[in-house]
C-alpha positions in Angstrom: -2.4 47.8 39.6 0.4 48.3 37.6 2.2 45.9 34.7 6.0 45.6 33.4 6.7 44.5 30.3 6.1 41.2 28.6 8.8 38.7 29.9 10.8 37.5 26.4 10.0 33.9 25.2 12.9 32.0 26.8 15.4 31.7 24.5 15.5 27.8 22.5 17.7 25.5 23.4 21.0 25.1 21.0 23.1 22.1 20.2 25.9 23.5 22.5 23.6 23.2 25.5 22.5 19.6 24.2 26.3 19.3 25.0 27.1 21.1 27.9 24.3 19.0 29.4 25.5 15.9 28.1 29.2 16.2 28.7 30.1 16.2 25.5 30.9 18.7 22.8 28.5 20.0 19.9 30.5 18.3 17.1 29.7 15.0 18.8 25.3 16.1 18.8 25.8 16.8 16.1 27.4 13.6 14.6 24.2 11.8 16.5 21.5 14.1 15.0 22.8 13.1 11.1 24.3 10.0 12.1 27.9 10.9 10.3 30.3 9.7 12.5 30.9 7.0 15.5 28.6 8.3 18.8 29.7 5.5 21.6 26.9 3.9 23.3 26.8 5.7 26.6 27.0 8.5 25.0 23.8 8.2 22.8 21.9 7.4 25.9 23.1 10.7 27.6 22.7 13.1 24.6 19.2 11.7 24.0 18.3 12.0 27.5 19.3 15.9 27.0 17.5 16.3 24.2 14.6 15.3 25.8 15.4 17.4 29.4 15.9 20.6 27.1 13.1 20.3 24.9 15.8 20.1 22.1 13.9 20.2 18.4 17.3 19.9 15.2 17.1 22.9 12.7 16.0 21.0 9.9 16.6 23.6 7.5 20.4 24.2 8.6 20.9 20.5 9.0 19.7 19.7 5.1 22.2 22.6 4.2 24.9 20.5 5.3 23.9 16.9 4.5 22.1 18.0 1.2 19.3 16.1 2.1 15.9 17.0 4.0 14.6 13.8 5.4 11.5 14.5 3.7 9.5 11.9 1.7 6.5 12.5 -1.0 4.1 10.5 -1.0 1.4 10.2 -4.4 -1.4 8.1 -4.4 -4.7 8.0 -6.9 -8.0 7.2 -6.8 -10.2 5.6 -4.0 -8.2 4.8 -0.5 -9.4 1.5 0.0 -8.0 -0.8 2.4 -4.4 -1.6 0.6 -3.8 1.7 -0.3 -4.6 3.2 3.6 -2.5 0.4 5.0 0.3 1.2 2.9 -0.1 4.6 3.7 -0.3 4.0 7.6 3.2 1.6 7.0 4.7 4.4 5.2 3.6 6.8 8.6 4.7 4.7 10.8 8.7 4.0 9.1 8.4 7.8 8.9 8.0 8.4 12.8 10.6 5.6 13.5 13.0 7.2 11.6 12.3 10.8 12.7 11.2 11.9 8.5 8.7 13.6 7.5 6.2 11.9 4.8 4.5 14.7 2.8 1.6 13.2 1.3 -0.7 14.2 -1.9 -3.6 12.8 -3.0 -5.0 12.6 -6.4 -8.5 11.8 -8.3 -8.5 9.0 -10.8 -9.8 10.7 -13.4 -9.3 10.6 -17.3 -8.1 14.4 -17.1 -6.1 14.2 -13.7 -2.9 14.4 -15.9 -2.3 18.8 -14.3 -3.5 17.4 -10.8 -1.1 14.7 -10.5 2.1 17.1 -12.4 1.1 19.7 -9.6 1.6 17.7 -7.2 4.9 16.3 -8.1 5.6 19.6 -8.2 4.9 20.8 -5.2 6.4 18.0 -3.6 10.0 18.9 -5.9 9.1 22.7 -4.3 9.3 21.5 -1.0 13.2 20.0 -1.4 11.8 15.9 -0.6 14.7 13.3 -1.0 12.4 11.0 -3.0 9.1 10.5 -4.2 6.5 7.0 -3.4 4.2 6.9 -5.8 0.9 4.2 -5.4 -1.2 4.6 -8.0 -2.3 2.7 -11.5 1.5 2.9 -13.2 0.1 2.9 -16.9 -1.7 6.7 -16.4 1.2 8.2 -14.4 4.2 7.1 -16.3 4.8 10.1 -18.5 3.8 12.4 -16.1 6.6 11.3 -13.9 9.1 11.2 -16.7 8.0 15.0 -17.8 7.7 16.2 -14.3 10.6 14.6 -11.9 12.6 13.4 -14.6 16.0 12.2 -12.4 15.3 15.3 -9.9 14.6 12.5 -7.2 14.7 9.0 -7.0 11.6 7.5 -7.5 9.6 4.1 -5.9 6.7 2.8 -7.3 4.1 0.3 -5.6 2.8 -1.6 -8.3 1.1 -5.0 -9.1 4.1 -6.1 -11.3 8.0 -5.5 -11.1 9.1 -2.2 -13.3 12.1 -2.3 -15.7 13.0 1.7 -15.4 11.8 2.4 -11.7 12.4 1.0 -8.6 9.4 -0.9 -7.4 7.8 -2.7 -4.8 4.4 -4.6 -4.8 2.0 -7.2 -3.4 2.4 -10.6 -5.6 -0.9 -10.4 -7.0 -0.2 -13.5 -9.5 1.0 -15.7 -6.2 -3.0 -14.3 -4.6 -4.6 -15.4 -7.9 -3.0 -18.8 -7.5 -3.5 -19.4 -4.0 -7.0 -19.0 -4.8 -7.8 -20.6 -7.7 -5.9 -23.7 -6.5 -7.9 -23.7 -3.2 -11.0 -23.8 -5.0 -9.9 -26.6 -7.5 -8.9 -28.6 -4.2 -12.3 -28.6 -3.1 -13.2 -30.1 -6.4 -15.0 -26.5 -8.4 -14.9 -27.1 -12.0 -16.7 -24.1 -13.1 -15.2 -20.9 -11.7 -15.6 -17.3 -12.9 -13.6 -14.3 -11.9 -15.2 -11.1 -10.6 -12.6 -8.5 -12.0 -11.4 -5.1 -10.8 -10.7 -2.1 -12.9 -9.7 -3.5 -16.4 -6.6 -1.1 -16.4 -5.2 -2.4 -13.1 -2.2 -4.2 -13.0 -3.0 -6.5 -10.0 -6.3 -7.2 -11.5 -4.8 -8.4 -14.5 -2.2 -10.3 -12.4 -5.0 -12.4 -10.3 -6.9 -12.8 -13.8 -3.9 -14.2 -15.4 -3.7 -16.7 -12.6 -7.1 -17.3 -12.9 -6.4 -18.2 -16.0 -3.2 -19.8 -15.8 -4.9 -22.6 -13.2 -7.6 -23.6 -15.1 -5.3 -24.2 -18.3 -3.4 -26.1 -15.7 -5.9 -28.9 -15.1 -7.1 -28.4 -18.8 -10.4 -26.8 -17.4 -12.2 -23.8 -19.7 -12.2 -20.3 -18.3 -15.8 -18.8 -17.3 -17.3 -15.8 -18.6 -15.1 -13.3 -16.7 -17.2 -11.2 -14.7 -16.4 -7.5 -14.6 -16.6 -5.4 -11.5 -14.9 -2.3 -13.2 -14.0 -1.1 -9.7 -12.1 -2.0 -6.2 -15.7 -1.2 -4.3 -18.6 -3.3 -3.0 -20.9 -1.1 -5.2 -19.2 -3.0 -8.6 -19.3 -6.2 -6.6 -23.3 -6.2 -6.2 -24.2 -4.8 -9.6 -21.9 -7.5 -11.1 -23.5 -10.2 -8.8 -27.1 -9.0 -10.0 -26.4 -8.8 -13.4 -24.4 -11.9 -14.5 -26.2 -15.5 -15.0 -24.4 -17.7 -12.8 -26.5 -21.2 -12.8 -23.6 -23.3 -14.3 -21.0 -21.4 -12.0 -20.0 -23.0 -8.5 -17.7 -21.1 -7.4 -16.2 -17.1 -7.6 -12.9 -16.0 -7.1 -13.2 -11.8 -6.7 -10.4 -9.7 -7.1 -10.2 -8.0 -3.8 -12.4 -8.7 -0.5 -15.3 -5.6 -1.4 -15.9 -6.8 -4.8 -16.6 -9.9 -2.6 -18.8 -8.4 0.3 -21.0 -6.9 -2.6 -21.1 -10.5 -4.4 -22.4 -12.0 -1.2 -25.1 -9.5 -1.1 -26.3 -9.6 -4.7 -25.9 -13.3 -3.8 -28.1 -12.9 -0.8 -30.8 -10.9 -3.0 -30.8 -13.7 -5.7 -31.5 -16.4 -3.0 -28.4 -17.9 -3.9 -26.5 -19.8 -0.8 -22.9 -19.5 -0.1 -21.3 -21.9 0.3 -23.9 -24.4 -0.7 -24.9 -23.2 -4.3 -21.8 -21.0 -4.7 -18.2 -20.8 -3.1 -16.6 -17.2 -2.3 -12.9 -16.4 -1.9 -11.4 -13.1 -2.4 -8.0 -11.1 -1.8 -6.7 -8.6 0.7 -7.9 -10.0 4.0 -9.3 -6.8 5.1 -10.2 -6.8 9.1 -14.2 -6.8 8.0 -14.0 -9.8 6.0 -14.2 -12.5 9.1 -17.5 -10.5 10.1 -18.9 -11.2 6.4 -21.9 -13.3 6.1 -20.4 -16.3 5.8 -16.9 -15.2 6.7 -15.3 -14.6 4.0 -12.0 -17.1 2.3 -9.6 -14.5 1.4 -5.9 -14.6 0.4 -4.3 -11.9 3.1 -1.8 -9.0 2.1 0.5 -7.3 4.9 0.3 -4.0 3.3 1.6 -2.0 6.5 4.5 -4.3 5.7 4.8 -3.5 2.1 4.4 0.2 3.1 7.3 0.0 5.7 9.4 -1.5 3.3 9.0 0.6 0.0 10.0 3.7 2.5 12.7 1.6 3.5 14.1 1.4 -0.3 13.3 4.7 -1.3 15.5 6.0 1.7 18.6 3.3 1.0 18.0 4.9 -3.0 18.3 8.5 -1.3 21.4 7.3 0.8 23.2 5.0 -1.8 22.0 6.4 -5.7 22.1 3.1 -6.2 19.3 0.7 -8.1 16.7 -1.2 -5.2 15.7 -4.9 -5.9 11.7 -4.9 -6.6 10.4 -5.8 -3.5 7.9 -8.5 -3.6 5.5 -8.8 -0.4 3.9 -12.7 0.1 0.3 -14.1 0.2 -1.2 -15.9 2.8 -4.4 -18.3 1.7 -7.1 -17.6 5.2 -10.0 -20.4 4.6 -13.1 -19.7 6.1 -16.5 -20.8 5.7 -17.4 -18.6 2.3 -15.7 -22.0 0.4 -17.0 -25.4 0.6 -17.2 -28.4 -1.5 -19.7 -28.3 -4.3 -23.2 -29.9 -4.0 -23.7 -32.5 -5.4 -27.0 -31.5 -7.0 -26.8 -27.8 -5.9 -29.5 -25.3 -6.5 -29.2 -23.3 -9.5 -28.5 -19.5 -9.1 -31.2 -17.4 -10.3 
């Protein structure tokens, strides 16, 4: 049996027969593919239904040639991907699809020494030609990193607890959660609260603790022994919930929904009952936290929302050089049945 040569690849489709296909001429796919220019209606429908017939896939490289831009967003993020930070992430993804970018993403440890890890990736992300940079991570630690390392390269959007004087930003209002919270409690009539912190250089921890704080000066009540978790994990929650004395406490306010799962387990350990001996309410709404034991009161965050959004402003930065509002994303208090009114003569936690 004999056998001729290979048959060549078939040869890719080019913009011209985008337009021969759809009636029109290359000048005006091309106008559609960077959006420079007026594409009528019809005309959109027709040269995206060609794209799509042909197999059709824009030269990226050639088309950032003439634009100056890539359509390429980094992405840097820090320490452990809890349930905020992978919901931003998946809101960032998803914009990204609907917009046809590309979200190159690095991820960094939150160590004391990550200082070369985190100015490596910046600068691999600078290497790669992105538009703009997202960064979600503890501001504090990464601030003169992304001075030394971006400088004004690319514009620059961080997602952090509390708005930013020299960087765009955009954020959860972690002072509103706080509030929403503590006033909830102080509705069903708790007088002695205490706050189960996050880590201590965390700028929505310190948001909800100043609320914490700013409510129970409020109603001229004294602040608790703040408890401190030291991390955004369940792990912190139930060492915390062991190791503090809680029998003149009735109620805990935890900085984000796994401090609180691992609260209500020490809890559990400690024969304490919640709601009866002690209420629990904490923050982020996560989709666990109805399934908690009680179901847990919580004050709910739309990060997909807040992750749609900042790669909404980082892109108008890219198209406009001009300064974004900080972008503040709403709480929503959810009651379930982890908060009750005090006993009257509740048992004292052990």
């Amino acid at each position: 049996m004999t056998t001729g040569a290979a048959a060549p690849p078939p040869a890719r489709p080019r913009m011209s027969d985008v337009g021969r296909l759809a009636g029109v001429s290359a000048q005006t796919v091309s106008r559609f593919l960077t959006g420079k220019g007026y594409v009528h209606d019809e005309t959109r429908v027709r040269i995206q239904a060609a794209i799509e017939e042909l197999g059709y896939r824009p030269n990226r490289i050639a088309r950032s040639l003439h634009i100056a831009r890539t359509d390429t967003i980094g992405l840097l993020s820090a320490g452990v991907m809890n349930y905020g930070a992978a919901q931003t992430l998946a809101g960032m993804s998803a914009r990204a699809q609907a917009t046809d970018s590309t979200l190159i993403t690095a991820h960094v440890s939150d160590s004391a020494d990550h200082d070369p890890e985190v100015a490596r990736a910046l600068e691999r992300m600078l290497s790669m030609q992105v538009d703009g940079i997202v960064v979600t991570a503890r501001y504090g630690d990464f601030g003169r990193i992304l001075g030394e390392t971006v400088r004004e390269e690319v514009p620059v959007v961080i997602i952090a607890g509390r708005p930013l004087q020299l960087q765009d930003s955009a954020g959860a209002d972690s002072y509103e959660a706080g509030m929403l919270a503590m006033q909830h409690l102080l509705q069903l009539g708790h007088r002695r609260i205490a706050y189960l912190s996050g880590p201590a250089d965390s700028d929505e921890s310190r948001e909800r603790q100043r609320a914490y704080e700013d409510a129970l000066a409020a109603v001229s009540l004294p602040v608790a022994p703040i408890i401190v978790g030291g991390e955004w994990n369940s792990a912190a929650g139930y060492e915390a919930g062991l190791a503090h004395d809680l029998r003149d406490v009735s109620a805990v306010f935890c900085g984000n929904d796994e401090l609180a799962l691992g609260f209500l387990a020490a809890a559990r350990r400690r024969g304490i009952s919640v709601p009866h001996d002690i209420s629990v309410v904490g923050v982020d709404d996560m989709p666990e936290a109805r399934f908690f034991a009680p179901p847990l009161t919580t004050v709910r965050f739309d990060f997909a929302a807040l992750g749609e959004r900042a790669f909404d402003m980082i892109r108008r930065r890219v198209e406009t050089g001009l300064r974004q509002e900080h972008l503040v994303l709403p709480a929503e208090l959810i009651v379930r049945e982890s908060t009750a009114p005090p006993a009257r003569a509740h048992r004292r936690a052990r």
